[in-house]
N, C-alpha and C positions, 0 to 999 in steps of 0.2 A: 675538749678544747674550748675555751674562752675567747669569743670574739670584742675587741674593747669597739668595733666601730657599730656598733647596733645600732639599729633605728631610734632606739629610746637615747642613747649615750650623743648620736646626732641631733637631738631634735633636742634635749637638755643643753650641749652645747652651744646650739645654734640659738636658746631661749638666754643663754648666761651673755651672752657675745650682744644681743640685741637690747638687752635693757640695763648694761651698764656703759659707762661712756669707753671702753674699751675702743672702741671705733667713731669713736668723735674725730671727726676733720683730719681723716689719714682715708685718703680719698683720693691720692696723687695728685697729678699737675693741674692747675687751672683749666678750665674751657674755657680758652681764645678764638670760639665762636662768634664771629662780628653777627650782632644782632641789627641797631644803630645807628648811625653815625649823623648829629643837626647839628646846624650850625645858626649865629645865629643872621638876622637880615639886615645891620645898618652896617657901612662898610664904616672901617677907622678912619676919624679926620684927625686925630690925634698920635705923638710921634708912640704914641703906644705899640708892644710889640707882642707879637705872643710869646713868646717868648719870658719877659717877662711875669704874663699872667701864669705860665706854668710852672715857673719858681715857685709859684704859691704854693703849688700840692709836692712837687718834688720830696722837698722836706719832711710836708706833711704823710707822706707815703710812706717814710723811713720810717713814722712813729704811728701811722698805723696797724692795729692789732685788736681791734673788735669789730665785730661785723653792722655797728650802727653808721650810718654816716657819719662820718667826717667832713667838717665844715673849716674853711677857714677864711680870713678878712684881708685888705690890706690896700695901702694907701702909697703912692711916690711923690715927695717931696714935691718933683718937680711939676706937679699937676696932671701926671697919669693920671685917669679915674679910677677911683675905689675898684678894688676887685674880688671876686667873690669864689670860691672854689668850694666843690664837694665830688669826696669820693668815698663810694660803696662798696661793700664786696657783698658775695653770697655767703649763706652759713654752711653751705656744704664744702669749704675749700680752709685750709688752714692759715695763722696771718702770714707764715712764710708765703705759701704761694696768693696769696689774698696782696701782699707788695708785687711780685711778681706779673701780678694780673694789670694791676696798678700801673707799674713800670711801661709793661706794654704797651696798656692804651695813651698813657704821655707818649712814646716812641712815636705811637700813630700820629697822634696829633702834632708832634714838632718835626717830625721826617717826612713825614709824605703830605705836607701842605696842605692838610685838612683843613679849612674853612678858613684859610689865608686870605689876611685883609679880612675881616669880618670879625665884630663883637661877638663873643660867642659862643662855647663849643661846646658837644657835649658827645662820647661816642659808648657804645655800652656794647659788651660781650657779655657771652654766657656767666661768666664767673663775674663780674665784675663790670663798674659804669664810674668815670669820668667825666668832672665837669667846670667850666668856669663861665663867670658873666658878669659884666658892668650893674648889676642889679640884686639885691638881696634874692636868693636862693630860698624858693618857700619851706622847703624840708628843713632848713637852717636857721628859720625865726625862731627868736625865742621866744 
């Protein structure tokens, strides 16, 4: 009788399964381990909101799908200050859960009053980091 689970049959599967992308980014849910969480120090004198600033990535979350940062810019007519925003993911998570992870930490920051009133924010999990600022983003120059 023929056993097909041998040691050679395992350790050939186990060598076919590790060097092809076979198991790229199917690693299940996110780690929403809060690593994190700064803010930053000059409080708003302007009618600026966070709210606002986290439109920026909203968007930008929905159309992220590579694990480089994402950067994005932006300006309110009515004299808001420029805004700055970037968000990461890790390479071990896929861009489903890589939004996901994303989503979360925006939740964090516009639900539970994270660094309210303050220019600022930035909060990072295991899987993933979230951020915006009144100031170019060094990871973000070009």
């Amino acid at each position: 009788m023929v056993h097909f689970f041998t040691p050679f049959f395992l350790a050939l599967l186990f060598i076919l399964l590790t060097t092809t992308n076979v198991l790229e980014n199917v690693r299940g849910d996110p780690d929403l381990t809060f690593i994190e969480g700064l803010c930053g120090f000059e409080y708003d004198t302007t009618p600026f909101r966070k709210g606002q600033a986290m439109r920026l990535t909203s968007g930008d979350i929905e159309r992220t799908s590579s694990h480089s940062p994402f950067c994005s810019v932006t300006a309110d007519d009515d004299g808001t200050p420029q805004m700055y925003g970037m968000a990461t993911c890790s390479d071990s998570i896929s861009p489903e859960d890589c939004k996901a992870c994303l989503t979360y930490c925006q939740d964090q920051l516009l639900n539970y009053n994270i660094c309210n009133d303050l220019y600022g924010a930035r909060i990072i999990v295991a899987s993933c980091s979230l951020r915006y600022e009144t100031y170019e983003i060094e990871e973000c120059a070009p």
